[in-house]
KOLTIZA-225180 format. One line per 2 residues: their letters; for each residue x, y, z of C-alpha. Coordinates in steps of 0.02 Angstrom, whole numbers. Layout:
<doses>
A> X/Y/Z  ...
</doses>
This chain:
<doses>
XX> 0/0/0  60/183/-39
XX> 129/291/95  -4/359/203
XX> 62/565/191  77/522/0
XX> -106/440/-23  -185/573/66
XX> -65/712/-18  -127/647/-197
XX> -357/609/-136  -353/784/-78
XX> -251/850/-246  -396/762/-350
XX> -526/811/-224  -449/988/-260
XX> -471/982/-457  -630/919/-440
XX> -711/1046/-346  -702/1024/-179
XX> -580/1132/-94  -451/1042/2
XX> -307/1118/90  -158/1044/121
XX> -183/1048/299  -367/959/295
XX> -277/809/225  -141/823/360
XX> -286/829/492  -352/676/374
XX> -203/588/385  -197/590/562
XX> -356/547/606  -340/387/505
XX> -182/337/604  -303/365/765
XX> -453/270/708  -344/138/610
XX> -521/104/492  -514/-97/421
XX> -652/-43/305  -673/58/163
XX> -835/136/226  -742/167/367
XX> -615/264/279  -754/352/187
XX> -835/416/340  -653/474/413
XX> -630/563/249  -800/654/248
XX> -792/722/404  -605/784/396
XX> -619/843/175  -791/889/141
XX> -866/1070/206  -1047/1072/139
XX> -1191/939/92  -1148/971/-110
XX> -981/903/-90  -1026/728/-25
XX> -1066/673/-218  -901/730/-278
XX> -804/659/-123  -882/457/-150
XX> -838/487/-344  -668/521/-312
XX> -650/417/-169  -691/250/-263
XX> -565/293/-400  -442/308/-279
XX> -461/184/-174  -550/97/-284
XX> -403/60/-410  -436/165/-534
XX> -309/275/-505  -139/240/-494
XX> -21/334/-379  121/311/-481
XX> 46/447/-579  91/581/-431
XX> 281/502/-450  304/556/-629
XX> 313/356/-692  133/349/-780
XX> 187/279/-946  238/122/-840
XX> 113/-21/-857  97/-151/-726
XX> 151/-333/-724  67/-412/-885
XX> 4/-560/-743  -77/-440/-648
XX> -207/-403/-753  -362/-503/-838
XX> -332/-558/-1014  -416/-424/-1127
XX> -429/-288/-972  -329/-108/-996
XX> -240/-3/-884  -353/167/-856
XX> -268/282/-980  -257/139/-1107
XX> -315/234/-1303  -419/71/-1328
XX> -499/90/-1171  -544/271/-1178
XX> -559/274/-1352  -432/385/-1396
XX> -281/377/-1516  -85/403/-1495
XX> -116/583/-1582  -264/634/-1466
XX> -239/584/-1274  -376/606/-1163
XX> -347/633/-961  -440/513/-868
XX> -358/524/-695  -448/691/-640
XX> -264/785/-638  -283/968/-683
XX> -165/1000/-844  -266/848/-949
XX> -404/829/-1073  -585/853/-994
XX> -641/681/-951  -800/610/-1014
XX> -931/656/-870  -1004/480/-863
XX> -834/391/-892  -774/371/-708
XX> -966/326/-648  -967/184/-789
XX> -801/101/-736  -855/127/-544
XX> -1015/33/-595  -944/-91/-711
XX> -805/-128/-565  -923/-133/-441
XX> -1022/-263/-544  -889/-382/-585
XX> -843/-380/-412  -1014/-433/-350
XX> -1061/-574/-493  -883/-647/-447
XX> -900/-655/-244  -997/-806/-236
XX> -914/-899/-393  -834/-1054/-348
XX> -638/-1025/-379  -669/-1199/-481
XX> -783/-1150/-605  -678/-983/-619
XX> -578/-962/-826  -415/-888/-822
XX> -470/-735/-845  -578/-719/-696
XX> -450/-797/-584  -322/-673/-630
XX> -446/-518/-589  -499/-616/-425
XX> -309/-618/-375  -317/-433/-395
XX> -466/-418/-291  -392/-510/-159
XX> -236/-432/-162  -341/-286/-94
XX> -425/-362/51  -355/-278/231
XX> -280/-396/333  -317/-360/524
XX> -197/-485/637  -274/-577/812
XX> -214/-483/976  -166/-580/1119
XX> -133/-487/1282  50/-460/1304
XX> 176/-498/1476  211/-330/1500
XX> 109/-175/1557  131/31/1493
XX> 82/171/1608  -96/223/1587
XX> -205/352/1651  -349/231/1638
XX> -245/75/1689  -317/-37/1859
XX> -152/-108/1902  -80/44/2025
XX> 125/65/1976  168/54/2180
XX> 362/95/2115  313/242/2025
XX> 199/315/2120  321/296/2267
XX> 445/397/2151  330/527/2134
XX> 271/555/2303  438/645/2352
XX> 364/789/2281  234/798/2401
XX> 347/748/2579  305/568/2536
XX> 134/574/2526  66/496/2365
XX> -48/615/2289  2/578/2133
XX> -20/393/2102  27/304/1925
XX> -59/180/1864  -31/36/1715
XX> -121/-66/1577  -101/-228/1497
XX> -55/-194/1320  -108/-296/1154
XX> 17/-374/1027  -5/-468/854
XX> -33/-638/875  57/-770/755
XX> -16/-829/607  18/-994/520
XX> -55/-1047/355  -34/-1220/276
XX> -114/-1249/111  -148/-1417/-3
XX> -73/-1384/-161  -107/-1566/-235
XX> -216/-1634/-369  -381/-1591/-298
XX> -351/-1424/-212  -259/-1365/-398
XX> -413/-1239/-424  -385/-1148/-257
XX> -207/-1168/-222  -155/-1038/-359
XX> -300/-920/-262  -228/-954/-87
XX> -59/-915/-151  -119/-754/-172
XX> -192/-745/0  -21/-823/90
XX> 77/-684/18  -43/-545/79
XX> -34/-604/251  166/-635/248
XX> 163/-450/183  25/-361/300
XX> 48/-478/454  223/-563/453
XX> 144/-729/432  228/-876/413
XX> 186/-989/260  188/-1162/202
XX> 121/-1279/86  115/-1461/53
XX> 67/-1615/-80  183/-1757/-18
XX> 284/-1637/57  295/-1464/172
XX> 360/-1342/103  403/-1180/187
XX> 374/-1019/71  377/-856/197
XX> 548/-792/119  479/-838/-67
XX> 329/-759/-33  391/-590/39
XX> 464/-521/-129  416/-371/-174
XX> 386/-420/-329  213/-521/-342
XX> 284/-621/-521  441/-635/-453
XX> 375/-719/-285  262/-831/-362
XX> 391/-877/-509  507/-908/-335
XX> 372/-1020/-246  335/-1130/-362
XX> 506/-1177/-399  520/-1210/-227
XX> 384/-1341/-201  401/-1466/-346
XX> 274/-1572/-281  142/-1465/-327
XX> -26/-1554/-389  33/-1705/-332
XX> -24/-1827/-211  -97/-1772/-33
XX> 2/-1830/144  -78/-1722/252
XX> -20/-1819/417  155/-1839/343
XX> 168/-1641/313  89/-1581/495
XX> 214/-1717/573  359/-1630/488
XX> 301/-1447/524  285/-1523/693
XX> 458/-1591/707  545/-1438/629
XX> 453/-1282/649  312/-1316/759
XX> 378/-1370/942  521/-1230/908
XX> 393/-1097/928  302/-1063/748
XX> 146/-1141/844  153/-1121/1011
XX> 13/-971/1042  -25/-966/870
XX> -177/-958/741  -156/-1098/604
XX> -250/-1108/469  -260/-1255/352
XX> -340/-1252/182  -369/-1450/134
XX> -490/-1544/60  -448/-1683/184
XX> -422/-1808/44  -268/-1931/128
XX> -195/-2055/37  -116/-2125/200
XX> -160/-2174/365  -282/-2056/429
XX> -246/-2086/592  -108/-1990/582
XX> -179/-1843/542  -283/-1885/712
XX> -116/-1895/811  -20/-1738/720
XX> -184/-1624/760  -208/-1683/925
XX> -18/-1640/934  -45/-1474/848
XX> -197/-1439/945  -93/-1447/1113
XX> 29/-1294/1051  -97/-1179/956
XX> -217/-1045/1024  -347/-1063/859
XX> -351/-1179/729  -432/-1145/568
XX> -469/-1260/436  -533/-1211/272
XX> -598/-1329/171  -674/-1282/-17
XX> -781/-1457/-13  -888/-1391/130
XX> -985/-1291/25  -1094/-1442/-59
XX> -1257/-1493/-26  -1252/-1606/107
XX> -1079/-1605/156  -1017/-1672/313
XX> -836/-1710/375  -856/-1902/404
XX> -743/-1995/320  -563/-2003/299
XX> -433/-1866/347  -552/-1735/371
XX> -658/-1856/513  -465/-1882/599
XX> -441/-1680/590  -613/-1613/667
XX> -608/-1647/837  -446/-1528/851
XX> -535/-1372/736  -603/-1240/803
XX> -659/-1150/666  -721/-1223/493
XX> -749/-1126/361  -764/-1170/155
XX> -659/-1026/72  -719/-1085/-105
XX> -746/-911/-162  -709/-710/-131
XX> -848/-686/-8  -786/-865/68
XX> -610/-781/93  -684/-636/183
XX> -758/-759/314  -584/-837/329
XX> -509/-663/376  -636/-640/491
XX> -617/-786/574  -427/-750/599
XX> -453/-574/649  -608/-658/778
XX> -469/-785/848  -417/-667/977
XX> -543/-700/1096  -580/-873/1120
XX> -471/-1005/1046  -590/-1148/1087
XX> -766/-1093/1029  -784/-1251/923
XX> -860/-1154/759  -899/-1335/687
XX> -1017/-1401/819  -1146/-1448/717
XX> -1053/-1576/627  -941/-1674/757
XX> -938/-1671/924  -800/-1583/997
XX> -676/-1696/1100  -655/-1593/1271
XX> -496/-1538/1343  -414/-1497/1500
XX> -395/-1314/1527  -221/-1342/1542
XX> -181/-1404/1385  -218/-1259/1302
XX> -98/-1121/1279  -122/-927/1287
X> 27/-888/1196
</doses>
């Protein structure tokens, strides 16, 4: 994502040109007020950006126009860096879709450019241009988030890549060890406050209090990338990298064997990390040894602290091809040093579906939270249900097919 002085420095330039009359320091005051809020939505955003930009009731239209081309992706903010004649990664975009600016697009040719970023100094835009792509956008986005990622052509994948490369990413909190002085804090600082009552003859007037403080918690993602999970893995590639990006996750996948992908994945470069990841797990499409690849995260990453306190989540089919009792063992195992487990599962979403058989039976008394993930709108649930981890890691989301095994209390670990 841009830099937040930048993005704000180049809304309120358009929001500027287009009539409404920003001042630099209304998108400073914007600017800070979205480091306050910290918005995870985009109608959160808007309502930050309302309050802080617009000045009278016939602004408001202008404001949402402008605001979904910005944030929208209509824009690009290379434009305010002086590199707009560079086009994007040729795998980032659908087959037969055009960069905005594009003469086939607008209808222009090489002799007769037309401006269609809203930047004073260009060719008066077509009035109902930006509305139409807005719509059209909006549209494609909607008709695609319930579309199984299976019944998806190339084309649609590729633009559904895009669309999740845009979802926010908001990481669990856990509650961390150490305490910050507080005003509102319960726990009194007796040190402190000591300190500070030789001010007043040793009296303490003054007394200092402290509060618990929130941190990140871990994620861990594990995804199938055999045979049967081909149609999502290439999706959920996509997904991995935005969480090692956003939230320092750690990543993996597995067909016969784990593979770990975190430093592949965290190129800056989305071809380059992809082209680097897939080089990197030659097993890809092949068989599935789910028990064989949680025992092996277990033995070399797990126990040494990549699950201990964390939130896994493990996008499988279930399909094993060996003993599913292992699977039983290595999630029981798992379940022991994770705070959440997730398990996303593409196969959930049939009529009639239940978990009964094979792997998946062996994995469902240790899940916490099952979810199907089989297309955009599925996703969202999945980042939900990370971001919702931080409360309870035992709430058992899958009750109503299998009966939770119950645990001791102290078998499960905080983190």
């Amino acid at each position: 994502m841009a830099d937040l002085a930048e993005l704000t420095a180049a809304f309120g330039h358009l929001l500027h040109a287009a009539g409404v009359p920003v001042t630099p320091e209304r998108s400073a005051r914007f600017a800070q007020v979205v480091l306050l809020a910290e918005p995870t939505t985009l109608p959160e955003l808007a309502a930050l950006g309302r309050t802080t930009l617009v000045s009278t009731h016939d602004q408001i239209e202008i404001f949402d126009r402008v605001f979904a081309q910005v944030f929208g992706g209509f824009i690009d903010q290379a434009d305010f860096r002086g590199d707009s004649a560079t086009p994007p990664p040729a795998s980032s975009l659908p087959q037969g879709e055009k960069t905005p600016g594009d003469p086939e697009r607008e209808g222009a040719d090489d002799a007769s450019p037309s401006g269609s970023s809203g930047m004073p100094g260009e060719g008066e835009p077509d009035p109902g241009s930006d509305e139409e792509s807005v719509l059209a956008a909006v549209s494609t986005q909607e008709r695609l988030g319930e579309k199984n990622f299976a019944d998806c052509s190339e084309d649609e994948l590729r633009l559904l890549n895009a669309l999740i490369a845009q979802l926010p990413f908001v990481a669990p909190m856990r509650t961390a060890r150490r305490q910050r002085r507080h005003n509102r804090g319960r726990a009194l600082d007796v040190r402190a406050t000591l300190r500070a009552s030789h001010r007043t003859s040793g009296d303490p007037v003054d007394r200092v209090y402290r509060k618990a403080t929130d941190r990140p918690r871990r994620v861990v993602l594990i995804a199938d990338v055999s045979g049967s999970m081909e149609p999502y893995a290439r999706v959920y590639l996509h997904l991995m990298r935005g969480a090692v990006k956003a939230l320092g996750s750690e990543a993996f996948v597995f067909a016969t064997r784990l593979t770990r992908l975190t430093r592949q994945l965290a190129h800056t470069h989305p071809d380059i990390a992809y082209r680097k990841a897939a080089a990197a797990a030659p097993d890809w499409s092949g068989g599935t040894r789910i028990g064989s690849a949680l025992k092996t995260f277990l033995d070399e990453h797990g126990r040494r602290g990549l699950a201990r306190g964390s939130v896994m989540v493990i996008v499988s089919d279930g399909w094993e091809i060996e003993d599913p009792e292992l699977v039983g063992r290595t999630m029981e195992q798992l379940s022991r040093l994770a705070f959440h487990i997730i398990w996303v599962n593409p196969r959930k979403v049939a009529r009639g579906y239940q978990p009964l058989v094979g792997g998946m039976a062996a994995a469902m008394p240790y899940v916490d939270t099952f979810v199907s993930g089989h297309s955009l709108r599925a996703i969202e649930e999945v980042m939900e249900a990370i971001r919702d981890a931080s409360s309870d890691g035992r709430h058992h989301a899958y009750a109503p097919y299998v009966t939770p095994t119950p645990r001791p209390a102290d078998e499960r670990h905080a983190g």
